[in-house]
Structure formats: C-alpha cells, structure tokens
MARBA-584546 format. One line per 3 residues: number of its first residue (from 0); for each residue x, y, z of C-alpha. Coordinates in Angstrom, 2 decimals, always signed. Each point is the difference from the previous one (the first is absolute). Example, Ala and Ser with C-alpha at 12.3 -4.5 7.8 and 13.67 -1.06 7.14 Angstrom:
BEGIN
0	+12.30:-4.50:+7.80  +1.37:+3.44:-0.66;
END
This chain:
BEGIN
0	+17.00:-58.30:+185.02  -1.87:+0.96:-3.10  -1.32:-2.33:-2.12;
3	+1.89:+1.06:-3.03  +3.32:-0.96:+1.61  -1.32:-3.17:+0.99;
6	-0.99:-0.93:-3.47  +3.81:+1.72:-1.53  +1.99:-2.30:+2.49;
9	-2.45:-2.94:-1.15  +0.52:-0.09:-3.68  +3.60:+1.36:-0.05;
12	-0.18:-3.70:+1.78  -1.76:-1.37:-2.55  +1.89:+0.79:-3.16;
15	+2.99:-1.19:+0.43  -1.40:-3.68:+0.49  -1.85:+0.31:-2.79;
18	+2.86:+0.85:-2.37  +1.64:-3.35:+1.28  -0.42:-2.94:-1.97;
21	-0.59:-3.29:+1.73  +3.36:-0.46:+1.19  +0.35:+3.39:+1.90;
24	+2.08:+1.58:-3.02  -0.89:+3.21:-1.35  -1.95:-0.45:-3.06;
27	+1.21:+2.36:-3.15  -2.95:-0.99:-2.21  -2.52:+1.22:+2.74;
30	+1.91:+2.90:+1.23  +0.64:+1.43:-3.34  -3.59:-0.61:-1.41;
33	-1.37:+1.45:+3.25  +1.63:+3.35:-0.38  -0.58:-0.26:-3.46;
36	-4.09:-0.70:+0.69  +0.46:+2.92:+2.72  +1.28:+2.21:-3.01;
39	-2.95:-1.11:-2.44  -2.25:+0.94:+2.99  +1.33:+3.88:+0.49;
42	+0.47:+0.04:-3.72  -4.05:-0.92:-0.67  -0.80:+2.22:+3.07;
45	+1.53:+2.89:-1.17  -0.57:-0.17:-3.74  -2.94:-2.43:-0.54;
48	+0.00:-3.20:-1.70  +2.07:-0.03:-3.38  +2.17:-2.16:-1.89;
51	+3.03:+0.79:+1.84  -1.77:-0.65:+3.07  -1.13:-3.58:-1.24;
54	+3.51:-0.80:-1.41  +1.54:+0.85:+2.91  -2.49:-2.70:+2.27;
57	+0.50:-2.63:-2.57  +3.58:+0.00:+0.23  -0.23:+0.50:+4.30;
60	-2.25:-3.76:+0.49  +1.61:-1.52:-3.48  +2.69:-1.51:+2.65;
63	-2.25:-1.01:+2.34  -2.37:-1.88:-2.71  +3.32:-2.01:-1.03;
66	+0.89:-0.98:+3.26  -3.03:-2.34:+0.42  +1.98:-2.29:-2.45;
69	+3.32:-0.33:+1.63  +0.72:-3.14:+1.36  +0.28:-0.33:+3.70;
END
C-alpha cells in the first residue's frame, strides 16, 4: 500500500476529531474558521499577501481568539 494512502486514510481520521469540541459535538466556530483559514491560505498562495488576504485571516481565528473566554 503506498504511503500516500496511508497518510489520506490517517488524517481524513484526524479531522473530524479535531472539529469536535470537548463534548464530541461538532464545533461551528472551528469548522467555519478552518475552511475560512484554508481559503486565506489558497487566496495568499495564489495571489500573494494583500489586504484582502489579511482581512480574510483576521476574521477566520477572530472566533477562535474569543473562545478562550467562554466560560466552561
């Protein structure tokens, strides 16, 4: 088995358990600021860093900065 496949079936393992919160419930806050990071990242690949681009990151990990402060 190549080791390409290995490493596919391993993180399509992964991901899913890491969009969970800590009671096994899908997260919104991580899985929309992870496909919005994932969007930043394609966007800055493509076209370079720019102010889009930066706007675009700050508003993917803003939700993920507030969530330190929720109370558990």
């Amino acid at each position: 088995m190549p080791i390409s496949t290995v490493l596919a079936k391993g993180l399509f393992a992964i991901i899913p358990d890491m969009l969970k919160d800590n009671k096994g419930k899908w997260s919104s806050k991580r899985t929309v600021s992870g496909v919005l990071a994932i969007a930043c990242v394609t966007q800055i690949d493509a076209n370079g860093l720019d102010i889009n681009t930066l706007l675009l990151a700050l508003i993917s990990i803003l939700p993920l900065c507030f969530s330190v402060f929720e109370k558990k």
